[in-house]
C-alpha positions in Angstrom: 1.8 31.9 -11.3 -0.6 28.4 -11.0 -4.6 29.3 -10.8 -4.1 26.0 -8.5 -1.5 24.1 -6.9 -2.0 20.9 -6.0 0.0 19.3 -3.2 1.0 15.8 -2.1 1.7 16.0 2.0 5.3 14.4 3.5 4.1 11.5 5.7 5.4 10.4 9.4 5.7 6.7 9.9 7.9 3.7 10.3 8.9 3.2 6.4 7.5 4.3 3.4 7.8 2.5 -0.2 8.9 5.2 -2.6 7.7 3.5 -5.6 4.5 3.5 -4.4 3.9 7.0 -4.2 3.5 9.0 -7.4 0.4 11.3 -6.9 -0.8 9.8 -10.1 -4.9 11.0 -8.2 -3.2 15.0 -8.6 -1.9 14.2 -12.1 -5.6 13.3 -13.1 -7.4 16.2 -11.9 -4.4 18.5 -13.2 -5.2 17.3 -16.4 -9.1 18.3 -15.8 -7.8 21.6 -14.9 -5.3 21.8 -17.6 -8.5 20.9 -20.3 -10.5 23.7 -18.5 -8.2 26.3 -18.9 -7.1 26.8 -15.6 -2.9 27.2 -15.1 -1.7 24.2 -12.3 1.5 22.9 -10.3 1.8 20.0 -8.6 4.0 19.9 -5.4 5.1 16.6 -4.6 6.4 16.9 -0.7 7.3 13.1 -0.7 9.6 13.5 -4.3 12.6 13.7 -2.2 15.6 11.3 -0.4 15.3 13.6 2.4 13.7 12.3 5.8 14.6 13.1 9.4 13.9 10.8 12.9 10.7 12.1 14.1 8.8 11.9 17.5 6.9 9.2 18.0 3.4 10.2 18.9 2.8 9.9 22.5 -0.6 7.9 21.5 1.7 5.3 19.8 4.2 4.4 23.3 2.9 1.4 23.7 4.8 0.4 21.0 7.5 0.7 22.7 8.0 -3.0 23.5 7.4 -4.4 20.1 9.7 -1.7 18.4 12.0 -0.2 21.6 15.6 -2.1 20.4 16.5 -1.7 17.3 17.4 -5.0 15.7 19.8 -5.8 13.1 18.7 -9.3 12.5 17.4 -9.9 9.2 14.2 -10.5 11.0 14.0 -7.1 12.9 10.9 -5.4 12.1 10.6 -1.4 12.5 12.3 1.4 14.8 12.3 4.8 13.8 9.2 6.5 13.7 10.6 8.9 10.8 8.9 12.5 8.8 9.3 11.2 4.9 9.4 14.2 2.8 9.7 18.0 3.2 8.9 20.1 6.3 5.8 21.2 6.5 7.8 25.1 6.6 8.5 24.4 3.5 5.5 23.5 1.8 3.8 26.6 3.5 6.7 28.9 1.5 6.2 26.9 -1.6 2.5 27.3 -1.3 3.3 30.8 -0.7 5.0 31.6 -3.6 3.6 30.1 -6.0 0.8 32.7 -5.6 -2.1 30.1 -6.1 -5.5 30.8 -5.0 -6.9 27.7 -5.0 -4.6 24.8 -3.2 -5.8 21.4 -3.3 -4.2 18.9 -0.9 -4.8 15.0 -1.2 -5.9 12.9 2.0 -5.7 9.6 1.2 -5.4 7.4 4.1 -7.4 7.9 7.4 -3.7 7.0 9.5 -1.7 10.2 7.4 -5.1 12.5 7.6 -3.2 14.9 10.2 -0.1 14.9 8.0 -2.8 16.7 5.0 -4.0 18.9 8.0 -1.0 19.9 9.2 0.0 20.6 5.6 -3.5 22.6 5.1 -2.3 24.7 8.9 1.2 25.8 7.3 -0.3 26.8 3.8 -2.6 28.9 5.1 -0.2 30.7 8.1 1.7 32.2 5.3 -0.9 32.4 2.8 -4.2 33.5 4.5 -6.0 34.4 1.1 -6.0 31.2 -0.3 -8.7 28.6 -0.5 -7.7 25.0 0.5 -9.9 21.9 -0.3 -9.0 18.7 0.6 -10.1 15.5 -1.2 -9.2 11.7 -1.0 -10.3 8.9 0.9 -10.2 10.0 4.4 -12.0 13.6 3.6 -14.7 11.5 1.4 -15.2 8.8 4.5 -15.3 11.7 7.3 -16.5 14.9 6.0 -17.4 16.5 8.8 -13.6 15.6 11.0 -11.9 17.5 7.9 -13.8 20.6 8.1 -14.0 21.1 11.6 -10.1 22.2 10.9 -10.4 26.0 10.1 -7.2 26.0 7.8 -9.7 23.4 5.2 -12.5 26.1 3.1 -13.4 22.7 1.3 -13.8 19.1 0.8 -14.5 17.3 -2.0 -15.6 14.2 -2.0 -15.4 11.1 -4.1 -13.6 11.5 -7.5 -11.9 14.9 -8.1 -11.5 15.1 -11.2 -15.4 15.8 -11.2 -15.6 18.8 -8.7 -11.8 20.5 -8.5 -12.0 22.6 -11.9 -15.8 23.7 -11.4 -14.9 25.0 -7.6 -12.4 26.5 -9.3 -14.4 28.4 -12.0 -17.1 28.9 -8.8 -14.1 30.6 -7.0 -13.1 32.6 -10.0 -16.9 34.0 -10.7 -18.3 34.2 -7.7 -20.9 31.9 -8.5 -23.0 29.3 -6.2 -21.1 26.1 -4.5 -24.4 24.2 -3.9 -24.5 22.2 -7.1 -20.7 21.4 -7.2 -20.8 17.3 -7.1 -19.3 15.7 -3.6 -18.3 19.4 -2.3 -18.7 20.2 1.3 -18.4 23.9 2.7 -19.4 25.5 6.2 -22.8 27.6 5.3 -23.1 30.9 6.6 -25.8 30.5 8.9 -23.9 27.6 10.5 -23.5 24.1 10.0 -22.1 22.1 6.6 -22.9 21.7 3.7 -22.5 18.2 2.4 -23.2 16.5 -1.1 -23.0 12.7 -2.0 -19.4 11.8 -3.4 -19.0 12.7 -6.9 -17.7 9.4 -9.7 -17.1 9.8 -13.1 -19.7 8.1 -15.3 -17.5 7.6 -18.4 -13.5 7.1 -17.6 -12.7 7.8 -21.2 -14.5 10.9 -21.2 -11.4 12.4 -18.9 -8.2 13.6 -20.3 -4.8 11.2 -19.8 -2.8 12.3 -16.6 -0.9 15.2 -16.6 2.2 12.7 -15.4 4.7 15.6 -17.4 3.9 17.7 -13.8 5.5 14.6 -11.5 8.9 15.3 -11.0 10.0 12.0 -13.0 13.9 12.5 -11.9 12.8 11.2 -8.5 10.8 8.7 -9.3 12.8 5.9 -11.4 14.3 2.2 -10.5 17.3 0.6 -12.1 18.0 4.2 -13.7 14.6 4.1 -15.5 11.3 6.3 -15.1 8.5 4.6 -12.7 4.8 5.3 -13.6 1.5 4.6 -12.0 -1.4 3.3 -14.4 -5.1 2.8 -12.9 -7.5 1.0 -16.0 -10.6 1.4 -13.4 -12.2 2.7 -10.9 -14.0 0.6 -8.1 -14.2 -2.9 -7.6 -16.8 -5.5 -7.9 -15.6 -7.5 -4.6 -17.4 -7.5 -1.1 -14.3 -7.6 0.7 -15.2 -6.5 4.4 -12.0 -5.1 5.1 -12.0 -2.6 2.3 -13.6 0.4 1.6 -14.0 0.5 -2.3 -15.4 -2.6 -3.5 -19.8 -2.9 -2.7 -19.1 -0.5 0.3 -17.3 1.9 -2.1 -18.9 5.1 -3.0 -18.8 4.4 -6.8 -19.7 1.2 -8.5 -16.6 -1.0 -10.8 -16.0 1.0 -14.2 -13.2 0.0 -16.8 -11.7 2.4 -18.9 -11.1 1.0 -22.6 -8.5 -0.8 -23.5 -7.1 2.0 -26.1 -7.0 4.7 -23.5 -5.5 2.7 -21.5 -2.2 2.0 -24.0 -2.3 5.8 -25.0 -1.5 6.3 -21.3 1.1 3.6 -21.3 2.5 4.8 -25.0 2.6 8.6 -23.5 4.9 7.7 -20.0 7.1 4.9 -22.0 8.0 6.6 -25.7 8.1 10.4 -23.9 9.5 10.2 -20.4 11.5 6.9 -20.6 9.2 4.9 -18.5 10.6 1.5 -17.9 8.4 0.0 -14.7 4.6 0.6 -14.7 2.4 -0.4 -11.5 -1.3 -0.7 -12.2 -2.5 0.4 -9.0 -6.5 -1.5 -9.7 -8.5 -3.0 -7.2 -8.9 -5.8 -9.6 -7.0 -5.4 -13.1 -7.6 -8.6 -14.1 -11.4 -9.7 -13.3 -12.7 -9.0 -17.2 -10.4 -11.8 -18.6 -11.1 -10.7 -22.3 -10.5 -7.5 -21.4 -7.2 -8.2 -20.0 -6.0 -10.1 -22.2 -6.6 -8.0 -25.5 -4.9 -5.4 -23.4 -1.5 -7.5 -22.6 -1.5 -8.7 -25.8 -1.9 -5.1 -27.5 0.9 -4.3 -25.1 2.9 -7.1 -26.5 2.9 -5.8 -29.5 3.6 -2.0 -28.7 6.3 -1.9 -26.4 7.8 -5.4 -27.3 11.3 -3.6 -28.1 10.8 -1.1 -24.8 11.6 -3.7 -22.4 9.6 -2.5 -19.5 8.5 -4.6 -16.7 4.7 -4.5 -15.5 3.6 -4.8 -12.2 0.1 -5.1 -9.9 1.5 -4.6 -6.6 -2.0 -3.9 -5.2 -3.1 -7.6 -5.9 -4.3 -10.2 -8.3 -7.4 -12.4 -7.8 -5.8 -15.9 -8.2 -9.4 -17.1 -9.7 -9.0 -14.4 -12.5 -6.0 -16.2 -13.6 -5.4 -18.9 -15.6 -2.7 -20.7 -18.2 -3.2 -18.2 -21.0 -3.4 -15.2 -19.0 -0.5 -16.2 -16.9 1.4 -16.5 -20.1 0.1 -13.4 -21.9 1.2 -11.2 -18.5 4.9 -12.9 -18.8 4.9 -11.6 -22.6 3.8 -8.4 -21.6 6.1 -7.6 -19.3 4.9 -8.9 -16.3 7.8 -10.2 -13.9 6.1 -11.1 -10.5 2.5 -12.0 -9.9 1.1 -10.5 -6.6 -1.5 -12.8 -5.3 -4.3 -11.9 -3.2 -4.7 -15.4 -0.9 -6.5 -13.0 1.7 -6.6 -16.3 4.0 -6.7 -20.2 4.0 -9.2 -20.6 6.9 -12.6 -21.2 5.6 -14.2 -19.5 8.4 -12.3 -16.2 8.2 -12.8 -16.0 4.3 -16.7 -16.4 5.4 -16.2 -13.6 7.5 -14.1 -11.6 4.9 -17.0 -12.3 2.2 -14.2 -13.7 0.0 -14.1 -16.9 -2.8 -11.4 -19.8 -1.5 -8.7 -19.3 -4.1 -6.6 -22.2 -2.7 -7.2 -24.1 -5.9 -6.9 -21.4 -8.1 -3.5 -19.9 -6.1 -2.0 -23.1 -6.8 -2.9 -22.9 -10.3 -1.2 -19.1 -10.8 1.6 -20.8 -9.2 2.8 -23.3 -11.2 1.8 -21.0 -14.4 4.5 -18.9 -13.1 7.1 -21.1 -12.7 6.0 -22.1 -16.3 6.7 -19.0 -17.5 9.4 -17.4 -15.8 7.9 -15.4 -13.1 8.0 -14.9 -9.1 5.3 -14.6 -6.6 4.6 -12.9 -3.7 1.2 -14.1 -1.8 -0.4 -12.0 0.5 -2.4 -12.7 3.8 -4.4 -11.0 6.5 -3.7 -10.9 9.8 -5.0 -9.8 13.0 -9.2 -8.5 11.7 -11.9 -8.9 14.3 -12.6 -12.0 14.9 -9.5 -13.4 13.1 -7.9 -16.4 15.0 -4.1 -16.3 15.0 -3.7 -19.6 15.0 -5.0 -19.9 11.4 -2.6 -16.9 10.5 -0.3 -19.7 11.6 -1.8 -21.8 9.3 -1.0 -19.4 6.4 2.4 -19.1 6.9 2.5 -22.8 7.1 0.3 -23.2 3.8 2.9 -20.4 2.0 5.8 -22.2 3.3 5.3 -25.1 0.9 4.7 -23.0 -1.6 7.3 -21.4 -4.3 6.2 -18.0 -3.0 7.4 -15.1 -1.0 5.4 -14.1 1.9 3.4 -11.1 2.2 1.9 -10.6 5.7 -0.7 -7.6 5.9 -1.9 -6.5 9.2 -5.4 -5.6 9.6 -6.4 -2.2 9.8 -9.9 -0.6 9.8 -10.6 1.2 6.9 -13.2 3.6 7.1 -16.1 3.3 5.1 -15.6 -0.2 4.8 -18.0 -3.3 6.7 -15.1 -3.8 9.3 -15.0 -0.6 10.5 -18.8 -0.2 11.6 -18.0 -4.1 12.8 -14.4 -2.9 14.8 -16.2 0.2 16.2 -19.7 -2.1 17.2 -17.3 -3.8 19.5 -15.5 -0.5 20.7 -12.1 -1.7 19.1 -11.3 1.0 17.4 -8.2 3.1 18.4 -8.7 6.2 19.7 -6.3 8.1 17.0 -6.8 8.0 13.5 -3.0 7.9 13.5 -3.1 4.8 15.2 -5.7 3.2 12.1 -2.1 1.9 10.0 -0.8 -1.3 10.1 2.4 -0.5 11.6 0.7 0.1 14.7 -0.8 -3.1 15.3 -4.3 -1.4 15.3 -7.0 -3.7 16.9 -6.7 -6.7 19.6 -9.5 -8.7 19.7 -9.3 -12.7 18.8 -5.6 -11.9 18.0 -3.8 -10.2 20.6 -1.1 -7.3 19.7 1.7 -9.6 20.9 0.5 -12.4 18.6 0.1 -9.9 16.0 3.7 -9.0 16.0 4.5 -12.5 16.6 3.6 -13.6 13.1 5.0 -10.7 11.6 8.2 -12.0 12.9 7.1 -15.3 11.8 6.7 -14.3 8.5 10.2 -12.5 8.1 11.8 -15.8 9.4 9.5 -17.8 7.2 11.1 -15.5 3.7 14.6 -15.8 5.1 14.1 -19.5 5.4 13.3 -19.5 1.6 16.1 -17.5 0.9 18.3 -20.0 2.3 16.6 -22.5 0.0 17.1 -20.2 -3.1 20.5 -19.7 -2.1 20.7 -23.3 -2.1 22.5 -23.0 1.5 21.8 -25.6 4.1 19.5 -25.1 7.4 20.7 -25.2 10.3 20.8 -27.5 13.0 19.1 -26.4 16.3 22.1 -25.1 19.0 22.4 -23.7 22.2 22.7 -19.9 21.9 25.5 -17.3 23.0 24.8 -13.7 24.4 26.8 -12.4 21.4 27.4 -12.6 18.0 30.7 -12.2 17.0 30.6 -11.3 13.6 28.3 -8.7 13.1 29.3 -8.8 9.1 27.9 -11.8 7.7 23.8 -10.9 8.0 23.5 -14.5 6.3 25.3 -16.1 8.9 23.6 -14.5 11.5 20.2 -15.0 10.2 21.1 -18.5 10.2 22.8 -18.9 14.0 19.4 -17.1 15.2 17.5 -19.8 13.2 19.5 -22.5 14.7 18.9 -20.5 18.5 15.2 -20.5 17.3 15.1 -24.1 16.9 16.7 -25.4 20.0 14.1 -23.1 22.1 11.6 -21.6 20.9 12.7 -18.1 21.2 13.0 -15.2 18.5 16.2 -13.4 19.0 17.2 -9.9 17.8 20.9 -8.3 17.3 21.8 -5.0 19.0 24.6 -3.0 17.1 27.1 -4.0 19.2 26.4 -7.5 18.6 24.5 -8.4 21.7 21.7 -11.0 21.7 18.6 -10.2 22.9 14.8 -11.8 22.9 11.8 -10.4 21.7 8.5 -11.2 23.6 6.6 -13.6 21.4 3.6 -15.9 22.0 5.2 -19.0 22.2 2.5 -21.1 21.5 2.2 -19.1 18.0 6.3 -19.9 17.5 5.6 -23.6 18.7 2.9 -23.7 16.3 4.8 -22.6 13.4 7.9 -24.6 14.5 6.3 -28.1 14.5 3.8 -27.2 11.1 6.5 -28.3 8.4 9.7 -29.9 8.0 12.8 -28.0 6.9 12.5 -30.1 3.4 9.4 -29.1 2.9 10.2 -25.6 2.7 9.9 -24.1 -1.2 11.8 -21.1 -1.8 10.4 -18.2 -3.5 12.4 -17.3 -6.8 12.1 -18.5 -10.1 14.7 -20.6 -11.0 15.9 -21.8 -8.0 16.1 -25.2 -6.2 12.6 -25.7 -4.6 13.8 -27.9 -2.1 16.9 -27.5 0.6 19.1 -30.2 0.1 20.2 -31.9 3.0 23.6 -32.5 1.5 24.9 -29.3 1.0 
């Protein structure tokens, strides 16, 4: 029987990226808890292949016409609103059983905070004794919405792996809650009790994850283990559309570069790890740092052959030749590359360096060296025009790089959430704060919104024609069927060659009936008439750059 169990919710959306979701936050306050003395599970809800078509919230209906058809195009975007993980019924028994007293449940994102709440209301129907605290993001950003849910006892705020154990040991001896760092509790007179968020001063000071508590059978890719790593804390950036950089609650702290391996050593030589994410803000801003770290972990797991990833972004300025390199002998097999935007006005607005130069640079390193590229945008923040989102798809398209179009959402706790809510943007469901739901309209509409998210899956399928070295297209009059629902190539490409003789994005119905999405045309025009079909670079290493008009 666990002194604590700590839970990961299921979550309710349109798609979810498994890889992305190993509660590596739980493992490192288990590990506090573990060191302390205190017994504790971890109960992954999302370590399962099971999910189940879900109702779409009533609040999200009017997205109905962006997502009503389902399309089987290989540019159809989302459909089924789905519940990823276990039922909540289940996590109540599980949480029941395991006898725990004290249940912490994380709430990461503001979109997925009823999904933790709903979580915290089935615990606690079946097991009324226990305390519940909830901590992540959402509960650090808005306190006060958390608690007013009487299944929550706490929050703690900030960094967890400075308050969970000592509520614990408060729990266990009765002892005051006032001086536990970032906790909030209802006092007994009335009203909360809040304290600042907590942060750890000294990473290294803090035991490695407990990862041996994941369930590591779930979590694996090409019949390897998957592991999280996180080198730091923070981020030195003034990004306004984030919430952890100079708007964050703690400042940018690196952990050192020894730690860091005995982490790596620990998943890769124990639990067969062969694909490590670093989840940083910014892994690679301290280039001395980075690279005695890639080049000690060149030299270490050389014969392991695992491939490295930083799926949450690379600052193309923090880049150069050498580290480029280093990265490919490290492991490193794609570069993610923040671009954030090519307008010079929106990157004012977004308080962010122009890394146009600099992206270029990382680019042709990385066909030097072997590796892809993904490049990632923003689209559709206040004030954002969408005709320079146009203009980033056009700038990517001559670039060997795939796409990565990210839709605005306001974060809370961030400069563009005080700026969406100053101009009453906001939505009026946290549930609606995700990307999926096309959150704001403002200087780019909904409908031109999901317009260049289309754009953007035609613009990748174009380069995969060009990787594929297979010929474009010429424009055509379209039919009101396909007839070969088989080839998703061939289709893609007839619904290129529709695209071009009109104008109009198409989508494919099961059955093999044609039908049009509604697009801002001037957005498709736009994009149309930005580039030449030759000009188009595809995105793998490798491949022919350029379609070849012969084929």
């Amino acid at each position: 029987m666990p002194d604590v169990l700590l839970i990961q919710p299921p979550v309710r959306d349109f798609y979810l990226t498994r890889k992305r979701t190993v509660p590596y936050g739980l493992t490192c306050m288990a590990s506090v808890l573990l060191r302390d003395g205190y017994s504790v599970e971890i109960f992954d809800a999302l370590a399962t292949t099971r999910s189940r078509p879900a109702q779409r919230p009533a609040e999200m209906e009017y997205l109905e016409c962006y997502y009503g058809a389902k399309d089987l195009s290989p540019f159809g975007l989302f459909h089924q609103y789905q519940h990823f993980g276990y039922s909540f019924e289940h996590i109540g028994n599980i949480a029941k059983n395991s006898g725990a007293s004290l249940i912490g449940i994380s709430s990461l994102f503001t979109p997925y905070s009823a999904d933790a709440l709903m979580t915290a209301q089935a615990v606690k129907a079946v097991h009324p004794d226990c305390k519940i605290a909830l901590g992540g993001h959402h509960p650090t950003a808005m306190p006060c919405h958390v608690m007013a849910h009487r299944a929550v006892d706490f929050v703690l705020r900030g960094e967890g792996e400075c308050s969970l154990s000592f509520l614990a040991g408060a729990l266990r001896t009765g002892s005051g809650l006032e001086s536990i760092p970032g906790i909030v509790f209802r006092k007994a007179g009335g009203g909360l009790h809040v304290n600042p968020p907590a942060a750890m001063e000294n990473l290294d000071a803090y035991p490695l994850p407990a990862i041996h508590l994941v369930d590591r059978g779930f979590y694996r890719r090409r019949k390897k283990g998957c592991a999280v790593v996180v080198t730091s804390r923070g981020c030195p950036g003034r990004c306004t559309y984030c919430s952890v950089g100079s708007a964050g609650v703690a400042p940018f702290r690196k952990r050192c570069v020894e730690s860091v391996i005995s982490e790596m050593d620990l998943a890769v030589s124990q639990y067969g790890t062969g694909f490590i994410d670093f989840e940083d803000e910014n892994l690679s801003v301290d280039r001395s740092w980075f690279l005695r770290l890639l080049g000690i972990i060149s030299d270490r797991f050389h014969h392991a052959n695992i491939e490295l990833r930083a799926m949450n972004g690379l600052l193309p300025s923090t880049l150069d030749d050498e580290v480029v390199g280093a990265m490919k002998k490290a492991g490193f097999k794609t570069l993610n590359l923040s671009l954030g935007s090519t307008s010079e006005n929106q990157l004012r607005r977004f308080k962010r360096q122009d890394v146009r130069e600099a992206f270029d640079s990382a680019l042709n390193s990385a066909e030097k060296y072997g590796l892809d590229s993904v490049g990632y945008v923003i689209a559709g923040a206040p004030d954002q025009r969408a005709t320079d989102s146009v203009d980033d798809l056009i700038y990517l398209a001559r670039r060997r790089v795939l796409v990565g179009l990210s839709v605005f959402y306001p974060a809370p706790g961030s400069e563009d959430f005080l700026r969406c809510r100053s101009l009453n943007l906001l939505p009026d469901t946290f549930s609606l704060m995700r990307s999926t739901a096309f959150p704001i309209s403002h200087t780019t509409s909904r409908l031109e919104c999901v317009t260049l998210f289309r754009l953007a899956r035609i613009l990748n399928f174009m380069k995969f024609l060009v990787d594929n070295r297979l010929k474009f297209p010429e424009a055509g009059m379209p039919s009101e069927k396909m007839e070969n629902m088989d080839d998703r190539v061939e289709n893609g490409k007839q619904l290129i060659r529709w695209l071009y003789h009109d104008g109009r994005i198409r989508g494919l119905a099961s059955d093999g009936r044609v039908f049009e999405h509604e697009t801002a045309e001037d957005l498709v025009s736009r994009f149309l008439h930005g580039f030449e079909t030759g000009d188009i670079a595809g995105s793998h290493v490798g491949k022919k750059n350029n379609v070849d008009a012969g084929l």
